[in-house]
C-alpha positions in Angstrom: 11.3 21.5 -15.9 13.3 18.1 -16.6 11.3 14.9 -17.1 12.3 12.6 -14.6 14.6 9.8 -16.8 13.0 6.2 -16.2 14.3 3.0 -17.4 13.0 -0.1 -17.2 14.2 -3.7 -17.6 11.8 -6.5 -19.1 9.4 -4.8 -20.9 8.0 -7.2 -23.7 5.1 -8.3 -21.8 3.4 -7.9 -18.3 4.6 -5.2 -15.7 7.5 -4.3 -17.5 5.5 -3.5 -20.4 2.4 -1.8 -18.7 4.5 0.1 -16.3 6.5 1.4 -18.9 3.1 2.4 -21.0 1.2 4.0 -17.4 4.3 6.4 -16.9 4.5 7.3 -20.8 1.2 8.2 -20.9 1.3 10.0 -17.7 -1.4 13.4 -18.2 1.3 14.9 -16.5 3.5 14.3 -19.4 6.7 14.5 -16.5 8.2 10.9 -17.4 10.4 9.9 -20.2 10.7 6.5 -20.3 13.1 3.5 -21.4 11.7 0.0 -22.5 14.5 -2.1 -22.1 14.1 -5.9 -24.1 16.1 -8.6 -24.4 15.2 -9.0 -27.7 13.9 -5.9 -30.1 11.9 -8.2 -32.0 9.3 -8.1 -29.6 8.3 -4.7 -29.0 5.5 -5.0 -31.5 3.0 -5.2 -28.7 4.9 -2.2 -26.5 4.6 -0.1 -29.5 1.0 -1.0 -30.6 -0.2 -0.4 -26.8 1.6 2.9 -26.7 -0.4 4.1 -29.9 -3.5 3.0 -28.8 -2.7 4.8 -25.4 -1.9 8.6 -27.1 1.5 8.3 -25.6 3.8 11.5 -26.9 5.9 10.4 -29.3 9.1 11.6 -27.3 8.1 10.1 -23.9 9.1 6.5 -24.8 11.9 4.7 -26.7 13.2 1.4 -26.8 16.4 -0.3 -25.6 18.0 -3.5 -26.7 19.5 -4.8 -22.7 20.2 -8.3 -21.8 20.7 -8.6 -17.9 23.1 -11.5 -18.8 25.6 -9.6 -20.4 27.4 -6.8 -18.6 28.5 -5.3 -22.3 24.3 -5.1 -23.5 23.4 -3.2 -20.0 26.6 -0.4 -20.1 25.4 -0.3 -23.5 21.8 0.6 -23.3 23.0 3.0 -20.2 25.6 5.0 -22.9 21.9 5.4 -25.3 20.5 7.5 -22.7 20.5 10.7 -24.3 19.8 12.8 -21.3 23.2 11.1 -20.0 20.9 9.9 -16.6 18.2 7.7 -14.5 16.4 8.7 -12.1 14.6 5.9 -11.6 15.9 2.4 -12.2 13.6 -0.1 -12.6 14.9 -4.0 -12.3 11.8 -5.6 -13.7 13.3 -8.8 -15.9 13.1 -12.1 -14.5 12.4 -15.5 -15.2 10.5 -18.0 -13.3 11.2 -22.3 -13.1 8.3 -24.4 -12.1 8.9 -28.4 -10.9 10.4 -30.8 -8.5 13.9 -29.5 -8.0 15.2 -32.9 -8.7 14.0 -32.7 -12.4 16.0 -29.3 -13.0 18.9 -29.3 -15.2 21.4 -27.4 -14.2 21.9 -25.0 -17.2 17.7 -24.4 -16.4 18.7 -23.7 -13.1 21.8 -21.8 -14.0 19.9 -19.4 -16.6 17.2 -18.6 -13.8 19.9 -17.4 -11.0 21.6 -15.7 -13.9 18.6 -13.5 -14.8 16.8 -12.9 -11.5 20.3 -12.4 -9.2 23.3 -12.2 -11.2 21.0 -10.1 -14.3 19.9 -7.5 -11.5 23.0 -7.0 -9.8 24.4 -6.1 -13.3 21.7 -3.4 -13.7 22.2 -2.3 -10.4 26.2 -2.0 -11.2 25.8 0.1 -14.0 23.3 2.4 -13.4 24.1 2.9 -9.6 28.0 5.0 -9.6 26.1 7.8 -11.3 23.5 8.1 -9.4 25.6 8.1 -6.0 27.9 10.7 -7.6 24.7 13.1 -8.7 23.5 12.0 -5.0 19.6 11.3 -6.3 18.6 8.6 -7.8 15.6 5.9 -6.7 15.5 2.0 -7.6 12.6 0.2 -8.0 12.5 -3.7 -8.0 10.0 -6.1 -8.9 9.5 -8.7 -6.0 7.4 -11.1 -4.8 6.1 -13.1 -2.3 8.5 -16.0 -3.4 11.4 -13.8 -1.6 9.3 -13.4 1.5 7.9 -17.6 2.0 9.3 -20.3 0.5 6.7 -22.0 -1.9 6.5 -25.7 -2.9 7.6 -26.9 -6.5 9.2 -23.4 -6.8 12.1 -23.7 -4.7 15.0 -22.1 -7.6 12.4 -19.1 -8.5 12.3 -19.0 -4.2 16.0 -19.2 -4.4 16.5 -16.0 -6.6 13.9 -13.7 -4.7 14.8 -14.4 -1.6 18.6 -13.6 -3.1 16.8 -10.2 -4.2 15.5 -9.7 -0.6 18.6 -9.2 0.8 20.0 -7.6 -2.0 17.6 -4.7 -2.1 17.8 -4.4 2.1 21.5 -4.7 2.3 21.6 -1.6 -0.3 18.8 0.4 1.3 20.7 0.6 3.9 23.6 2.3 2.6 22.5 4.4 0.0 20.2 7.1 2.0 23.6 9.0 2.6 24.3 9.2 -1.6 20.1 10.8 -1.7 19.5 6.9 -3.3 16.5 4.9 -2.0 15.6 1.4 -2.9 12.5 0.0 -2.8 10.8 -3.8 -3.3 7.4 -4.5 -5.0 6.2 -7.1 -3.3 3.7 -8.9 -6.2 1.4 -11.9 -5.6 -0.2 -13.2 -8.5 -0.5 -11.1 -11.3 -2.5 -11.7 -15.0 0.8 -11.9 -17.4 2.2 -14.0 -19.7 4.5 -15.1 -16.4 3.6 -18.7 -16.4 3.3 -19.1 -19.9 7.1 -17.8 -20.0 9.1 -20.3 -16.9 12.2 -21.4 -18.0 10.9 -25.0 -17.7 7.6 -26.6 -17.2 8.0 -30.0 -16.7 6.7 -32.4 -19.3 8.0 -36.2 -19.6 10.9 -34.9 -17.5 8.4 -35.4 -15.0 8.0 -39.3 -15.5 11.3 -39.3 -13.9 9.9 -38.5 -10.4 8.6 -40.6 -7.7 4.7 -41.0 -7.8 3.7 -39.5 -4.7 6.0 -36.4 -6.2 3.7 -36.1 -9.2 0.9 -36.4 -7.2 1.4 -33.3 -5.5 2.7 -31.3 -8.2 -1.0 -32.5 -10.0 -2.7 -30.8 -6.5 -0.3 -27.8 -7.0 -0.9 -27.1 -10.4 -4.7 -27.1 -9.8 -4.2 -24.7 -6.8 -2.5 -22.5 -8.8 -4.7 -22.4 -11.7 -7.6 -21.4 -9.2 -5.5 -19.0 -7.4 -4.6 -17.0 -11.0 -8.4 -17.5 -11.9 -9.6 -15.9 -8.5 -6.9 -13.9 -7.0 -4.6 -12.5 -9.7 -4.2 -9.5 -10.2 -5.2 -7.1 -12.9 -1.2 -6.0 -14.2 -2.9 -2.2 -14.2 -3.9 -2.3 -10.8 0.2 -3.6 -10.0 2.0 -0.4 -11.9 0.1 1.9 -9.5 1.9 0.6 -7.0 5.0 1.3 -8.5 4.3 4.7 -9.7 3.2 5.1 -5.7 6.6 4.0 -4.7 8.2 6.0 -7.1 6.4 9.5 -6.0 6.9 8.7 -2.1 9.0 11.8 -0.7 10.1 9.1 1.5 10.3 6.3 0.1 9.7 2.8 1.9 11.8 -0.5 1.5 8.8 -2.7 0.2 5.4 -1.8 -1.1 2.9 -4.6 -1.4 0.5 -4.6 -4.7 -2.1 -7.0 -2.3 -2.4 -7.9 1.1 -4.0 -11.0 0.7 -0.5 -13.1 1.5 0.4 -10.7 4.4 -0.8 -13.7 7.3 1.5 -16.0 6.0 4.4 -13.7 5.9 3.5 -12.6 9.4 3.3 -16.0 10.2 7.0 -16.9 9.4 8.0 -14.3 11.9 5.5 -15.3 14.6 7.5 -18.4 15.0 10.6 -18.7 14.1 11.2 -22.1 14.1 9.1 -22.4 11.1 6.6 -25.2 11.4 3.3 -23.5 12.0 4.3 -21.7 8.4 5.5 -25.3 6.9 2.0 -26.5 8.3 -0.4 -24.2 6.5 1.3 -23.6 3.9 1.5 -27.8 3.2 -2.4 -27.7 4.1 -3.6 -24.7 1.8 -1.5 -26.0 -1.1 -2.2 -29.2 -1.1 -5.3 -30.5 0.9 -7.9 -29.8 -1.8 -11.0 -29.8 0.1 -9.6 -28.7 3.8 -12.3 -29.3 6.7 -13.9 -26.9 7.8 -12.9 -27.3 11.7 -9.1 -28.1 10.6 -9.0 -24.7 8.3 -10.0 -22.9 11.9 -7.8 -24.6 13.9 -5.0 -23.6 11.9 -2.1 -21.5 12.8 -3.3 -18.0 11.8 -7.0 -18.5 11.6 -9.3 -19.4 8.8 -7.7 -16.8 6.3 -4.9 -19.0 5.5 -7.2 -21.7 4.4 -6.8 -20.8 0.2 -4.0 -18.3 0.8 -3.0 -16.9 -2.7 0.6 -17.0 -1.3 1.0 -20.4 -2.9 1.4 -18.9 -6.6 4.3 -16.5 -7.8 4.7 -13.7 -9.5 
C-alpha cells in the first residue's frame, strides 16, 4: 500500500519539528514525511531527534523551502519523489511582540510575509495537483490570535486572523475537488516560539509613552505565568494534528485546548465587542483581580487568568 506523502513547512524547532518526527516514527510505518526548513543548517536537532526516536531511515527527508520565495516552494515541491502530497502542512510562521507604534515597517513587513503571503504561496503550489488528483487534505497551524485579538500582539493578530479567513474561504470550495482544509487552533505551546519573534522590543521601547510600558511590563509577566502554567507540552499539540489528519470527515478547526474556548464564545455572544474588550483588558492586565469583580465578569469566573492572552 502507498504511504500517505506528508510535507511540512517549519520544521527546525517546535510543532513543525515534533509533528514531523510523531508521523515518521508512526508504528504503523504509513507516513513518509517532508521536513521543510528555511535554512538546512538547522536540521541538526530534526535529525538527532529522529535517531533517537528509531524513525526508518526512508520515512523522513529534508527540504530546503522558504515561504518567502515562490522559486524555493515549487522547488522543494519538484524533490518529491513520489511526484505528490497528500497532506500539506502550512506550519512556518513568525510571531512580533510590542506596542505597534514601535514596529518598523520591514519587521512588520517580514511577519505578514511569512504568516499570510508565505502560506498562500504553499498553498499555490501544492494545491493544482491535488484538485486535479481530487484528494488531497491541508493542515494549518492556527491559533487563538486568529480567533481574539490580543494586546501588544496586534501584527501576529493581523496575520492569523488573515489565515482565518483564508483557510474558511478555501474550505468552502474545495470539498467538490475531494480537498479538505482544516485549522489547528493552538494556545500556548512549550517551543522556542517566543524566543524566535521577529522583534522583542528592547530600547526601542524607551520610545513609548510610560503608561505604554507599563502595561506591556503587566503583559509580559502574564505571559510568562501563562507559558509556566498553561502551555502546552508540543507532543500533546501533534496529536491533534495527526487527529485532524485521520478524520474521514474532516472538520474546519480542531482545538489542541479548550481552555480559551469562553473567550472565543464570548466575542460571538456580543457582537458589539465590549464584554470581550472588558475581560480580556482585566485578565491581562489587572494583576491581582478581586475576587467579586473576577465573578461579576462577563462569562463568569473562568475568564479571570484566561490563557487566551498568550500566542502560539
Amino acid at each position: 500500500m502507498d504511504r500517505t506523502v506528508v510535507l511540512i513547512t517549519g520544521c527546525s524547532s517546535g510543532i513543525g519539528l515534533h509533528l514531523a518526527l510523531r508521523l515518521a516514527s508512526d508504528p504503523s510505518r504509513s507516513f513518509k514525511v517532508y521536513a521543510t526548513l528555511r535554512d538546512l543548517g538547522a536540521q541538526g536537532p530534526l535529525w538527532e531527534a529522529a535517531r533517537s526516536r528509531g524513525c526508518p531511515p526512508d520515512s523522513l527527508e529534508t527540504l530546503q523551502l522558504d515561504v518567502r520565495d515562490a522559486d524555493s516552494v515549487a522547488a522543494a515541491r519538484a524533490r518529491v519523489t513520489e511526484g505528490r502530497v497528500d497532506v500539506l502542512v502550512c506550519n512556518a510562521g513568525r510571531g512580533l511582540l510590542g506596542p505597534l507604534e514601535m514596529h518598523a515597517a520591514g519587521t512588520v513587513g517580514s511577519v505578514l510575509d511569512v504568516n499570510v503571503a508565505g502560506t498562500v504561496r504553499t498553498l499555490q503550489a501544492f494545491l493544482p495537483d491535488m484538485k486535479r488528483r481530487r484528494s488531497g487534505r491541508v493542515l494549518v497551524t492556527g491559533s487563538m490570535g486568529g480567533l481574539m485579538g490580543l494586546p501588544f500582539n496586534a501584527v501576529y493578530c493581523a496575520s492569523k486572523f488573515a489565515i482565518e479567513g483564508l483557510c474558511e474561504s478555501l474550505a468552502v470550495l474545495l470539498p467538490p475537488f475531494g480537498v479538505h482544509v482544516s485549522l489547528i487552533e493552538c494556545g500556548p505551546v512549550r517551543t522556542a516560539f517566543l524566543e524566535k519573534l521577529e522583534s522583542v522590543p528592547g530600547g526601542a521601547l524607551d520610545g513609548a509613552d510610560a503608561e505604554t510600558r507599563d502595561l506591556f511590563s503587566r503583559y509580559q509577566r502574564h505571559l510568562e505565568r501563562i507559558f509556566r502554567e498553561a502551555a502546552q507540552d508540543p507532543e500533546e499539540v501533534t496529536e491533534v494534528f495527526l487527529a485532524a489528519l485521520r478524520a474521514p470527515r474532516p472538520a474546519l478547526r480542531y482545538f489542541s485546548t479548550e481552555s480559551f474556548l469562553p473567550l472565543a464564545h464570548l466575542r460571538l455572544a456580543d457582537p458589539s465587542g465590549c464584554s470581550y474588550v472588558a475581560a480580556m483588558h482585566r485578565a491581562v492586565f489587572a494583576d491581582e483581580p478581586a475576587e467579586e469583580e473576577s465573578a461579576a465578569a462577563p462569562g463568569g469566573p473562568e475568564l479571570r487568568a484566561p490563557p487566551a492572552a498568550a500566542p502560539q
